[in-house]
N, C-alpha and C positions, 0 to 999 in steps of 0.2 A: 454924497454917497446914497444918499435915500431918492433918490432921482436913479440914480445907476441900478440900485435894485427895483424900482419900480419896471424902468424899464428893461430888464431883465426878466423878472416876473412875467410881465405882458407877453412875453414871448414867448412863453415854454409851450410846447406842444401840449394838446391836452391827454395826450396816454401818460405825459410827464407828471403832469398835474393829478391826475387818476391814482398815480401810484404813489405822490406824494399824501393826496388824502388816506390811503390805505396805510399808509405808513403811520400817518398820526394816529390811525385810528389803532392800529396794532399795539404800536409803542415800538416798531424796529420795521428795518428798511426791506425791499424785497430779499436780500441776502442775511438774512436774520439777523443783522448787526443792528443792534436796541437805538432808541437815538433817546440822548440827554435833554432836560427840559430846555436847552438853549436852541436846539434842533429842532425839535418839537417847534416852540415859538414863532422860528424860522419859516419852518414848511407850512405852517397857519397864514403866516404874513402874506408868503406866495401866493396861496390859494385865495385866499381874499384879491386879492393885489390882480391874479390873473381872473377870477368871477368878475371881479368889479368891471372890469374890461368885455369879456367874450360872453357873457349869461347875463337872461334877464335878469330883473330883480326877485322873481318866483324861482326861480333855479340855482340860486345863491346857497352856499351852505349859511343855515341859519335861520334860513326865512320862516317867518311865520304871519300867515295870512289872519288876519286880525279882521278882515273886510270880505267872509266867504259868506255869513249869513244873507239870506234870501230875505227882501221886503217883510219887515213883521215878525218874521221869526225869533223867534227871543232863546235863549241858552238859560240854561235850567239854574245858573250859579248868576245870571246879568244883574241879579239886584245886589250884588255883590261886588261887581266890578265900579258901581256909580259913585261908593263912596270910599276913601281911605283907607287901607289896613293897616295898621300900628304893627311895626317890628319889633319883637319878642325876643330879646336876645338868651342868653341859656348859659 
């Protein structure tokens, strides 16, 4: 079954896929009918599942470019990312 939706997925047209993103991002379909967190879930899996396939890895939803700084240049917060931060739960 997860073969069957993959390939599935792979195949949607990308206006399909466009409107699926808008959809998750709204919370409900172009016909204003809401979609449930199973729906939801769904149309992420798609989108993934069709990116993974048709878009580089910079055009993926999600991506984040961790490898954009230029030679040398250091980020205001880098001495910060070199050692551990301890989770604070609340």
């Amino acid at each position: 079954m997860v073969d069957d939706f993959a390939q599935s997925a792979e195949q949607l047209d990308a206006t399909v896929v466009a409107q699926l993103r808008r959809a998750v991002e709204l919370g409900k379909y172009p016909n204003g009918r809401r979609l449930d967190e199973a729906e939801r879930a769904l149309c992420l899996q798609a989108i993934i599942v069709w990116e993974e396939r048709h878009l580089s890895r910079e055009q993926r939803t999600g991506f984040i470019d961790r490898g954009s700084k230029a030679e040398g240049e250091v980020c205001a917060s880098d001495h910060e990312h070199e050692k551990p931060q301890p989770l604070h739960w609340r």
